[in-house]
C-alpha angles and dihedrals in degrees: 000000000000118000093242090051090047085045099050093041089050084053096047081041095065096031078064100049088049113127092209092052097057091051089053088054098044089049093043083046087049086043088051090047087050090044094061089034083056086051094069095059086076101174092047103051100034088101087057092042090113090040096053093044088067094042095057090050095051086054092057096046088048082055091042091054092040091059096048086055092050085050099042087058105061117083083242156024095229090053087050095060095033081084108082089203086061089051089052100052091043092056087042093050095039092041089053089047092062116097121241108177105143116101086244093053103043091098105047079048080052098043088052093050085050093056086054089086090055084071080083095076087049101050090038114074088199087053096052096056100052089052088042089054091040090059096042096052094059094084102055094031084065099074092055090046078056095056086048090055090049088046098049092047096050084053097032084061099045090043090052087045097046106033111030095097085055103052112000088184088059101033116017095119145004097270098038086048082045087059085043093060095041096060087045084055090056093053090241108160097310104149086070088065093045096060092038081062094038103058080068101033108026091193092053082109091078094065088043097053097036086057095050100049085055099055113021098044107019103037098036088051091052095054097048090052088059102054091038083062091040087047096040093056093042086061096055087039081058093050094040091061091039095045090228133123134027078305101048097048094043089057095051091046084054086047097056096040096056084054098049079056100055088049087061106046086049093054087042085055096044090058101046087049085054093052 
């Protein structure tokens, strides 16, 4: 690579790393959110339509400029879009600078303008991690989701059985017994169902209590401790690759011992071959 070409992508390089311009970024991506929470308020806004039209354009072309700059600023293209967040923020940026004028096409405009505040996640570590851990969980939280299942249809089917002389909205049949039980997970006014069964059936309690001790306690519980783990491991990972942090700095020390180690056996080697 030519010099000039190392010297202007040091300097994009640094524009990018700015603090200042990150924050510039992150206020201009939280003006941009305002901006299509301010479109649904149609009468008011209807004076500033025009207005708010150029704004939002000026919004996609700073997008537009900040990307080139993050990409300006790896060695190359291909780097840039090994990172699926880049990706991310390209197909957001080029998606928004397409013209949809036409009547048919004004929401999905509207819905691309929307994904713009997901660039957030992109653009905050801490944010990324959350999101990192959430996807990550959902394999193993959904083995836990599948003894729920397995849970709600063994009650869902008593509860159709026992009550649905007592109440056939609430129980007439498995899924809407299944719905039943949901919103008695959720805590939504189900003690009202409780005293409705058990003015028929006075130790219904127990199956009310018993379900909810599974779900609400033991299951929920489950699944916040995943994604507390998952969570847990994607912040060393974090520090790892960042070298911060008790992590950070363990895995350096590690680092420098295993090639301290090498050293020596090359050095160990070199003597025995000069014997």
């Amino acid at each position: 690579m030519s010099e000039p070409f190392i010297t202007w992508q040091a300097r994009f390089e640094r524009l990018r790393a700015n603090k200042l311009f990150e924050a510039c970024v992150i206020a201009i991506i939280l003006v941009s959110a305002l901006l299509i929470g301010a479109k649904t308020y149609e009468e008011q806004t209807s004076r500033f339509e025009q207005a708010l039209y150029y704004f939002d354009w000026a919004v996609t072309l700073f997008f537009l400029v900040e990307i080139l700059i993050r990409l300006a600023a790896e060695r190359s293209i291909k780097d840039f879009f090994k990172n699926g967040w880049n990706v991310f923020d390209t197909v957001i940026v080029v998606a928004s600078l397409i013209p949809l004028d036409d009547s048919e096409m004004v929401l999905l405009a509207r819905l691309l303008r929307v994904f713009r505040v997901l660039r957030l996640v992109s653009l905050i570590p801490e944010l990324r991690i959350l999101l990192a851990a959430l996807i990550k969980s959902i394999p193993r939280m959904g083995y836990v989701a599948l003894l729920m299942f397995i849970i709600f249809y063994i009650y869902a089917a008593l509860g159709s059985f026992l009550f649905h002389e007592v109440d056939p909205f609430l129980w007439d049949n498995i899924s809407v017994a299944m719905l039943t039980l949901f919103r008695i997970a959720t805590f939504e006014d189900w003690t009202d169902v409780m005293y409705a069964t058990q003015e028929l059936y006075a130790w219904s309690w127990i199956y009310y209590l018993t379900f909810i001790f599974l779900t609400a306690f033991i299951f929920l519980n489950m699944m916040i401790g995943i994604v507390l783990d998952v969570m847990q491991k994607e912040s060393v990972q974090m520090e790892i690759e960042n070298g911060t942090g008790e992590a950070g700095e363990l895995h350096a020390l590690r680092r420098d011992v295993r090639a301290l180690s090498e050293q020596i056996t090359r050095l160990e080697e070199g003597l025995y071959r000069d014997r």
